[in-house]
C-alpha positions in Angstrom: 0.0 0.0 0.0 1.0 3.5 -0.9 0.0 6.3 0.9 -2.6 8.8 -1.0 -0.5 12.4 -1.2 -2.3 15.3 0.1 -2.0 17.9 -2.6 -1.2 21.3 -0.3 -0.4 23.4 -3.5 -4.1 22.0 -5.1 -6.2 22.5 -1.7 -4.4 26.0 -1.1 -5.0 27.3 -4.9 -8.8 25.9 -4.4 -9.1 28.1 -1.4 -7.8 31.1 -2.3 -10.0 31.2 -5.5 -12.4 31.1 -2.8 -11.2 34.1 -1.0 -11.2 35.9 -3.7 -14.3 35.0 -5.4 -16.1 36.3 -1.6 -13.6 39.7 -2.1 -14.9 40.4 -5.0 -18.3 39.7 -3.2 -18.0 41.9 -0.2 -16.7 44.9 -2.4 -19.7 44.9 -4.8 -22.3 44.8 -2.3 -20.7 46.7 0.4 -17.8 48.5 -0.9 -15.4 47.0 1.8 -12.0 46.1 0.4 -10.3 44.1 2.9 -6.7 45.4 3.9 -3.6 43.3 5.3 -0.7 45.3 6.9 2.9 42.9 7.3 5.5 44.3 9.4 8.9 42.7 8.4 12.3 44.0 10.7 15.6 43.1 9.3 16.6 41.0 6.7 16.0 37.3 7.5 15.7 35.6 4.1 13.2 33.0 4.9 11.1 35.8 6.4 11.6 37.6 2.9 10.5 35.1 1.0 7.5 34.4 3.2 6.7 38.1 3.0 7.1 38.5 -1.0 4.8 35.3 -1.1 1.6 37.4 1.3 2.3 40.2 -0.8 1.6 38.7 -4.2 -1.8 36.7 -2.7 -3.0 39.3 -1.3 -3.0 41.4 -4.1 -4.4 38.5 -6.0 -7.2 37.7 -4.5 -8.3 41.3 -4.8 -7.2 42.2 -1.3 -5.6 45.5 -0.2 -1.5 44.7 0.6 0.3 47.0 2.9 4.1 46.3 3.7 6.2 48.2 6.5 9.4 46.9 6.3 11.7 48.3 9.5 15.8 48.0 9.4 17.0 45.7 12.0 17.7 48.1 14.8 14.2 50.0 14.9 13.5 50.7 18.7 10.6 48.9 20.4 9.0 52.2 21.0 8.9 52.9 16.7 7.8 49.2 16.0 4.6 50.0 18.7 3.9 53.4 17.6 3.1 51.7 14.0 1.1 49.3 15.3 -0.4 51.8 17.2 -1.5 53.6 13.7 -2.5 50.2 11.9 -4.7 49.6 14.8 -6.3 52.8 13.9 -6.5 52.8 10.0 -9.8 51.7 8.8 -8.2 50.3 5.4 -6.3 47.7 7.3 -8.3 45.0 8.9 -5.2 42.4 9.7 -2.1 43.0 11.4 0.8 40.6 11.1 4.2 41.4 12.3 6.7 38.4 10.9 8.2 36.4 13.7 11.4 36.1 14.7 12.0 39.4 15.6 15.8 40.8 16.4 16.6 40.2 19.7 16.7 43.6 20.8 12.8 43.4 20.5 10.3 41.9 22.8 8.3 39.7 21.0 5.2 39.0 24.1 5.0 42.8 24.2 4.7 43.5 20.0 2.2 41.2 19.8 0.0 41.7 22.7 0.3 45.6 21.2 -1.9 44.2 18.2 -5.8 45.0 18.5 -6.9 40.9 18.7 -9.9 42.0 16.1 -6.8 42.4 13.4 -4.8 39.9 14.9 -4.7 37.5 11.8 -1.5 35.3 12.9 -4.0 34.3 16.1 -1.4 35.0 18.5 -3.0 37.3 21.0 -3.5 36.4 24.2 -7.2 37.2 23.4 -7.6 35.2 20.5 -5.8 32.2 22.2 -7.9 32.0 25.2 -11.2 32.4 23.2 -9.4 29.6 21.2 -9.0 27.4 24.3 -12.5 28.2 25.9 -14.3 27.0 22.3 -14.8 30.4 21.5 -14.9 31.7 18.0 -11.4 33.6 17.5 -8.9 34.4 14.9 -6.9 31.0 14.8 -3.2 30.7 13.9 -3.2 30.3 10.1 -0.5 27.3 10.2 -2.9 25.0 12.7 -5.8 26.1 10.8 -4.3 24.6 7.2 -3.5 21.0 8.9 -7.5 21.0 9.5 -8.4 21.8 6.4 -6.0 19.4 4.7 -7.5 16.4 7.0 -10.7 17.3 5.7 -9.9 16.7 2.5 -9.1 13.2 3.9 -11.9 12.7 6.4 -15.0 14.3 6.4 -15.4 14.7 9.9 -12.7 14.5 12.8 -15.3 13.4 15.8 -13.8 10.1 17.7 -10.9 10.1 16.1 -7.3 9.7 18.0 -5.6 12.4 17.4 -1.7 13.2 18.2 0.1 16.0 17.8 3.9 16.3 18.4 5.0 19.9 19.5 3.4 22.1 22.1 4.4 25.4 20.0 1.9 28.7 20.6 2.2 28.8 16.9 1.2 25.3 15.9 1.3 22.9 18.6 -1.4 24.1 20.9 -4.0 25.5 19.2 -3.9 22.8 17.4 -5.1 20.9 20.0 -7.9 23.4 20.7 -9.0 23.2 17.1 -8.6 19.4 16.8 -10.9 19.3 19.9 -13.2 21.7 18.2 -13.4 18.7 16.1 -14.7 16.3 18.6 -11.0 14.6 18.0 -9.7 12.9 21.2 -6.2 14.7 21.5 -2.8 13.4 22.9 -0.2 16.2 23.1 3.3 14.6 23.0 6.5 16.5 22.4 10.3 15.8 22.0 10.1 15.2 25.9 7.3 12.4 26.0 8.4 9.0 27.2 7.3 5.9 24.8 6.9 8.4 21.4 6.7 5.7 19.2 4.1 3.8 21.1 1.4 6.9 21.0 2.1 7.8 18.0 1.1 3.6 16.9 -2.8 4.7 18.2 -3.2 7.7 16.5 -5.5 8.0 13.4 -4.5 11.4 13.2 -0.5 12.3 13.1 0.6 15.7 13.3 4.5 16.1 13.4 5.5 19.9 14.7 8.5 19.3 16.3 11.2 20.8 14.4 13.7 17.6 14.4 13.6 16.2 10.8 12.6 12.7 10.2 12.1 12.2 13.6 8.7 10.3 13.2 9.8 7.2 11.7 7.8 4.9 9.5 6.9 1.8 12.0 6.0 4.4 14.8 2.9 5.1 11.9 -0.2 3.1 12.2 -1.1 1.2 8.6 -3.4 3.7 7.1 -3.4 6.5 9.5 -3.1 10.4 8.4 -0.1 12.3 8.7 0.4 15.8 8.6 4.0 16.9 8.6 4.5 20.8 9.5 8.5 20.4 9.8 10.5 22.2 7.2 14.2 21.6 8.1 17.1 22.5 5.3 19.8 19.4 5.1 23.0 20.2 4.4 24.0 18.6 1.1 27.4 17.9 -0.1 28.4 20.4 -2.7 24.6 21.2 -3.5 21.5 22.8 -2.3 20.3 22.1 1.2 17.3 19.6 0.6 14.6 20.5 2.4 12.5 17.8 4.8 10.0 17.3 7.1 9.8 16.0 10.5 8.8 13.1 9.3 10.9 10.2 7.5 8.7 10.9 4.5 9.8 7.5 1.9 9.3 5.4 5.0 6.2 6.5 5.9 4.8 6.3 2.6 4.2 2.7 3.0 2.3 2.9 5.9 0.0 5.6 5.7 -3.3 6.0 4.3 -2.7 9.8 3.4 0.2 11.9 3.9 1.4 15.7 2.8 4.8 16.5 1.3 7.4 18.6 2.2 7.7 21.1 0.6 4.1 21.0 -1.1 1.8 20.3 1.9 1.2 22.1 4.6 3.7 25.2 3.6 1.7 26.2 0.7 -1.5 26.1 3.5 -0.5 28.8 5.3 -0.6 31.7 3.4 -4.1 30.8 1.7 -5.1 30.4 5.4 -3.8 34.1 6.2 -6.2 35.7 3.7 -9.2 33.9 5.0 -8.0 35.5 8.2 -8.0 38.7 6.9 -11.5 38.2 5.3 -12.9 37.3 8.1 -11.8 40.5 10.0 -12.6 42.8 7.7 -16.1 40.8 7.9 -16.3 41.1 11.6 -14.7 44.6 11.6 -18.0 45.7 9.6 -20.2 44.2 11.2 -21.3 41.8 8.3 -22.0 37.9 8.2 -19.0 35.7 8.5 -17.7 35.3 5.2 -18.7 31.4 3.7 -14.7 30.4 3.1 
């Protein structure tokens, strides 16, 4: 048995036609364009990339784009004054400042700064308790993609064993609050957990956020389970590119799994779709209007 690919770059383009087909919906009949602000400091390249990549979506999919991009030394007390404004400009309806900052900046403090109603990246402390109490919140964009690429597998979650491996703000644990939004029963596990291997073996459900690569091997996979692999690690290569992997030994679990996504091509390409239904959905709420039907 080989394992069925999940197709991230297919279920990401599907979804952003949607976003865009429900911009160009909430602009004809109420004139609201909705606006996306990024706030990039320094010059990491992977943050650049990522960046370049919002900037280009947004615009496609009829949205407003906004970029701020800082030098590497900006003070904290710059960086929050700018927030301060996007919080108050009524063409931007998400905020997202790209993480990691420099070290010179504190991270807690920039983001609890952002007003939680524009906080697309679903990091304030607002939106993560509503999260945790079952509330409805803006949810972190990367935790919201694994859903909706089980779905395409599984129509519905409820009763299933669920485990997911990393205890991240950004993925790990509101994962676990949307998986149990779900009706999923949830084991959190992390590098830390004793017996790895054996939990993973009674999960339906694998989701691999751990940031080691290939560190789910192919026998701790139970034969036709789902796996969801959100590592992206660069390995050096002799004399070549770095390859990039996942944290999961990808070839190996191939012959176990029912379904599986790629990396890169899975979850990666998830994100970014899942970022503009973010910002929809704010500019929605912001309005007052119905939530939008992506």
């Amino acid at each position: 048995m080989t394992a069925r690919i999940i197709d991230g770059k297919a279920i990401a383009a599907e979804l952003r036609t949607r976003v865009a087909d429900e911009v160009a919906r909430v602009k004809r009949e109420h004139a609201l364009t909705p606006g996306l602000a990024v706030v990039l400091v320094g010059h990491d390249p992977a943050s650049e990339v990522y960046v370049r990549s919002k900037h280009t979506q947004t615009q496609a999919a009829g949205m407003a784009s906004f970029e701020h991009k800082l030098p590497e030394d900006v003070s904290q007390a710059d960086l929050l004054a700018l927030i301060a404004r996007l919080n108050r400009d009524p063409l931007v309806h998400g905020i997202l400042v790209q993480l990691p900052l420099p070290k010179s900046l504190h991270t807690e403090t920039i983001i609890n700064a952002i007003d939680p109603a524009k906080d697309v990246d679903g990091l304030h402390p607002n939106n993560a308790g509503r999260l945790a109490g079952g509330l409805a919140a803006l949810s972190p964009c990367t935790p919201l993609g694994c859903i909706i690429l089980t779905k395409s597998v599984h129509a519905s979650l409820e009763g299933m064993n669920a485990i997911v491996i990393g205890r991240s703000n950004l993925v790990g644990r509101p994962l676990v609050q949307l998986l149990l939004n779900e009706n999923a029963t949830v084991t959190i596990a992390h590098s830390r957990s004793r017996d790895l291997a054996k939990l993973c073996a009674q999960a339906d459900l694998v989701y691999a956020a751990v940031g080691r690569p290939e560190m789910v091997r192919g026998d701790w996979i139970k034969p036709g389970a789902t796996v969801i692999d959100v590592g992206i690690n660069r390995i050096p290569v002799p004399g070549g590119k770095p390859k990039l992997v996942g944290d999961v030994a990808f070839q190996e679990a191939l012959n176990v799994a029912g379904a599986i996504t790629p990396v890169p091509g899975g979850v990666g390409q998830m994100t970014v779709a899942c970022l503009l239904v973010n910002t929809l959905r704010a500019a929605c709420a912001i309005a007052g209007l119905p939530a939008p039907a992506v």
